[in-house]
Each structure stands twice: as structure tokens, then as C-alpha cells.
KOLMITI-897492 format. One record per residue (C-alpha): z, y, x negated. Coordinates in steps of 0.5 Angstrom, whole numbers, padded with zeros to 4 digits, always signed. Example, Ala and Ser with C-alpha at 12.3 -4.5 7.8 and 13.67 -1.06 7.14 Angstrom:
BEGIN
+0016-0009-0025/+0014-0002-0027/
//
This chain:
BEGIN
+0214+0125+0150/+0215+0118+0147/+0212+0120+0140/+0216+0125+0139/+0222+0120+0139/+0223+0116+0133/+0222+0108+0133/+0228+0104+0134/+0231+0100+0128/+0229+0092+0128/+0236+0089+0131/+0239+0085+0125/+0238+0077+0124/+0241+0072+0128/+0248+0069+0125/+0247+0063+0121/+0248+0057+0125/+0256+0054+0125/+0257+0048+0120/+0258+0041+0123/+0266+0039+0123/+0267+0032+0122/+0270+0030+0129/+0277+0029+0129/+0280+0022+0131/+0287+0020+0134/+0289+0016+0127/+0289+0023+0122/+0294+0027+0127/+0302+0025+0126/+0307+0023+0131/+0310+0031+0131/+0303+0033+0132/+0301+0029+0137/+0306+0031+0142/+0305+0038+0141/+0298+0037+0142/+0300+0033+0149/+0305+0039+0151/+0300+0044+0150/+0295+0039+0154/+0301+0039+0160/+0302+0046+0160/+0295+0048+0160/+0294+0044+0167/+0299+0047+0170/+0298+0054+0169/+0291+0053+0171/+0293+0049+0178/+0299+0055+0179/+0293+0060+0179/+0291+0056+0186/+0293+0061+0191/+0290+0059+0197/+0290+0051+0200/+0285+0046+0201/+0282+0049+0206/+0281+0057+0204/+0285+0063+0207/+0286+0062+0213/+0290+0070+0214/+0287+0076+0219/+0282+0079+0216/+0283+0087+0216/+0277+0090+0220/+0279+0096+0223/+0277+0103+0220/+0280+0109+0221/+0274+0114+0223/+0275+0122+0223/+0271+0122+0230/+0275+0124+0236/+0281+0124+0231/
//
């Protein structure tokens, strides 16, 4: 019985799209800044590829197939 259920709320506005930022050159950063920035970059790199587990050619293990079966048990 749908007319007995209120109408749904109208869902509110969308957000005001984002200012445009100036885009950021090499020059504005200090030498300090810049090797922080450089650090991070490294570090970031280095995470992702240590997440890696497998090899260039997938896993390679056994797959475990076998299942236990309450028949004949």
C-alpha cells in the first residue's frame, strides 16, 4: 500500500564544485621542501612494490581442492 507511506524527502543539492588551485611549479618549493617531497615519492614507491607478493608469473602453489564430505564419515 504505497499511498499510505509518505513521499520521500527531495535529496539535497549537489556540493559547489571545487576552486581551481594555481598549479604548483618546482621554483615556489625550498631546497628543504623539496627533498621531503622527493622522500616521500621513495617511500611511496617502495611500499607499493613490497605489497607485491607473487612473481611475474602469478602463484604458482597447489591449489587446496580437497573437501571434507560428511558422507561415508
Amino acid at each position: 500500500m504505497g499511498f499510505l507511506r509518505p513521499k520521500m524527502p527531495a535529496p539535497p543539492p549537489p556540493p559547489p564544485p571545487m576552486p581551481m588551485l594555481p598549479p604548483a611549479s618546482p621554483e615556489e618549493f625550498t631546497s628543504q621542501q623539496v627533498k621531503r617531497v622527493k622522500k616521500a615519492m621513495i617511500d611511496k614507491k617502495k611500499g607499493y612494490t613490497e605489497t607485491i607478493l607473487t612473481s611475474t608469473q602469478g602463484d604458482e602453489s597447489e591449489a587446496d581442492t580437497y573437501q571434507k564430505t560428511l558422507l561415508g564419515a
